[in-house]
N, C-alpha and C positions, 0 to 999 in steps of 0.2 A: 455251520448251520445258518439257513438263512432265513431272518425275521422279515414277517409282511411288515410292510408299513402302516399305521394305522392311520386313516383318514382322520382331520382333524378342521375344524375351524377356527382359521386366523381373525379373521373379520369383527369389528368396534358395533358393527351397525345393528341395532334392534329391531325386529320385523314387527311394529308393534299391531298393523293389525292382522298378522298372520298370526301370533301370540293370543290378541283378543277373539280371534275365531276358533282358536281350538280350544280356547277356555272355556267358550260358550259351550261346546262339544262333548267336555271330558264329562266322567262319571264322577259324582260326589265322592265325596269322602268315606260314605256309610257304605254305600255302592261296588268301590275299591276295595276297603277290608273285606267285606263277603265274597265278590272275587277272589282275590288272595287265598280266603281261607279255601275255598270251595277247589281251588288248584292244589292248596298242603295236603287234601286229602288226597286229590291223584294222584299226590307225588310219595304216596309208600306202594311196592311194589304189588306186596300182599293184597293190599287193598285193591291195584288193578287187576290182578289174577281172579281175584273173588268177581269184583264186576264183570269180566269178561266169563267166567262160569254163567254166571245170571244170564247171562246175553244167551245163553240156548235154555235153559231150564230155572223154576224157581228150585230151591234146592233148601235143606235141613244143615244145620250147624256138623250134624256128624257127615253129611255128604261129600260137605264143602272141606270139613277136616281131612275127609279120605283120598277129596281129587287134590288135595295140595302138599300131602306128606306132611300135616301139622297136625298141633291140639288143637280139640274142642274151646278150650278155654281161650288160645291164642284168635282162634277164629270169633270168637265171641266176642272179646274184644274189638276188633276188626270192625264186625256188623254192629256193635253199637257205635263205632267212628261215625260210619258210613249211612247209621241209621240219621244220627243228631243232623248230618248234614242234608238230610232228604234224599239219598242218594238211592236207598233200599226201603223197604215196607216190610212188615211180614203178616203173616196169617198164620193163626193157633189151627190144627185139625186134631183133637182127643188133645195127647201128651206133645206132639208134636209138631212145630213149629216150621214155617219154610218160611225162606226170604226170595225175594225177585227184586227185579228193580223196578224204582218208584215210579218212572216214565222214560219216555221216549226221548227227553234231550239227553241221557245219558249218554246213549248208544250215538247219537249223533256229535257231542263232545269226543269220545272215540274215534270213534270215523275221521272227525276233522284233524284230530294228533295224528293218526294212522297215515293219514293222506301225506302230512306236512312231514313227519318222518321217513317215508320212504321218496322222496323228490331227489 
């Protein structure tokens, strides 16, 4: 079996002001975590199936139960993750409830995965 070699740096020397420019650059620290989390949520599957249903239709908790082979309750869950993150919105009509998504960067965070997984 043959293992890649993995690229490494030998080198003593500090780049320091290649270091202080991308210091200037990076995202705080508040900034990072909310990233972070805002990725934990796209990282359950459930959760991207649900938002890519959204992406053609807003849709009711029992809908979303039917196109996914799950419960109600499992989905509900799901949409409150997804709610707390900004990710979805819903509207009441009588007893019944839809959700959609909450904007347009959604669909464009998608896109860009989409893009970079299929390269």
């Amino acid at each position: 079996m043959h293992k890649e070699k993995i690229e490494r740096c030998d080198c003593n020397i500090l780049h320091h002001e290649l270091v202080d420019r991308v210091r200037g650059r990076m995202p705080g620290k508040d900034e990072v975590r909310a990233i972070a989390d805002l990725f934990k949520v796209f990282g359950d599957p459930t959760r991207v199936r649900i938002i890519s249903a959204l992406f053609h239709s807003e849709m009711c908790v029992c809908d979303i139960a039917s196109l996914l082979d799950m419960t109600k309750s499992s989905i509900s869950h799901q949409l409150r993750i997804l709610k707390q993150a900004r990710l979805v919105r819903y509207r009441r009509d009588g007893k019944v409830v839809f959700y959609s998504l909450d904007d347009e960067h959604i669909k464009s965070i998608f896109d860009q995965a989409k893009s970079h997984i299929s390269e």
